[in-house]
Steps between C-alpha positions, in 0.01 A plus 500: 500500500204371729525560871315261685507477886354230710302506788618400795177354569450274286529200729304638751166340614233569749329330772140492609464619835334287765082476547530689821658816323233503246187610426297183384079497381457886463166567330615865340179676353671670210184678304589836751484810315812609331689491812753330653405121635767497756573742782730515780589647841807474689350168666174357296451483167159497338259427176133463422389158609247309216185410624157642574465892549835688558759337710897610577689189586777675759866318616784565687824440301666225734145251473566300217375178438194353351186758572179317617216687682657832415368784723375795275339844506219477368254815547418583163180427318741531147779421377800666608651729228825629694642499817785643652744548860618739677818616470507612882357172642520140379168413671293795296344401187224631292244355224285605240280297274192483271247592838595864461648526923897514513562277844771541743651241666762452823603132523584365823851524650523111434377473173130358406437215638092511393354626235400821600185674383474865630742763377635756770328800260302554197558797306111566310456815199596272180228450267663201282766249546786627636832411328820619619522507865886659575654648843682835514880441541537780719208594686408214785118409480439668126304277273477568108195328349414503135184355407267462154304790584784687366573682830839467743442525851766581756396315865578574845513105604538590878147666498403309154382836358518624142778813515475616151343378164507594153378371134731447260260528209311172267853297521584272740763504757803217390764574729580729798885565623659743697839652453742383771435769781124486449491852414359408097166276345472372190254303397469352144130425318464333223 
């Protein structure tokens, strides 16, 4: 005896949404480091733009439409590797990339409307590319960097000073999370 059921949605279709609600000519650099392409606040989302040098294309959710002279942040002589918000404000965002200086950014209660070319802090002590670039969950203005000099550096953003550094030996940092109070690191290296 075979029991099949049916799906009750098997007649169902879906609709394309209208322009206005969509996101139309993005230019997505995808050759970041093995991180994620897409990040988001509570009000703008965000992802390496492609072009010269390293650029982060930023939007607020409710802008759709088709994307021409997109506004950018652009202060980086390299590529950006990773990038990340704030999980206490939706208009703090940091950078890192291939020229070795983790950037922090605070976009403008409106959005971008120009492309904007000086970061509100750089945060200088890596000695190659820096590739993981990750907030603290907890602990308001703590940046975790992670770079190819093998070392992790914990930053005071509010005074952009290095708090605490250590090497974790010849391997490279992969990943960096916290546990959900903040209270735990772990890093993985391959």
């Amino acid at each position: 005896m075979s029991i099949v059921r049916q799906s009750k949605y098997r007649h169902v279709f879906g609709q394309v949404d209208k322009q206005q609600n969509c996101y139309l000519e993005l230019r997505p650099n995808v050759s970041a480091w093995d991180s994620d392409y897409v990040k988001a606040s509570g009000r703008f989302f965000a992802f390496p733009w492609s072009g010269g040098g390293g650029s982060l294309a930023v939007f607020e959710h409710d802008k759709g439409g088709k994307q021409k002279d997109v506004p950018l942040l652009s202060a980086h002589t390299g590529r950006i590797m990773d990038f990340d918000f704030s999980p206490f404000s939706d208009h703090v965002l940091a950078t890192g990339a291939m020229d070795l200086e983790p950037r922090v950014w605070v976009l403008p209660k409106d959005g971008l409307k120009e492309t904007v070319t000086e970061s509100q802090g750089t945060l200088e002590g890596h000695q190659k590319r820096v590739g993981i670039v990750k907030f603290h969950p907890t602990a308001e203005n703590v940046l975790v960097t992670a770079a190819a000099d093998s070392t992790i550096k914990f930053w005071d953003i509010k005074k952009s000073k290095e708090v605490l550094s250590f090497d974790v030996g010849k391997a490279q940092p992969q990943n960096i999370t916290f546990n959900g109070n903040g209270s735990f690191c772990l890093w993985f290296k391959r």
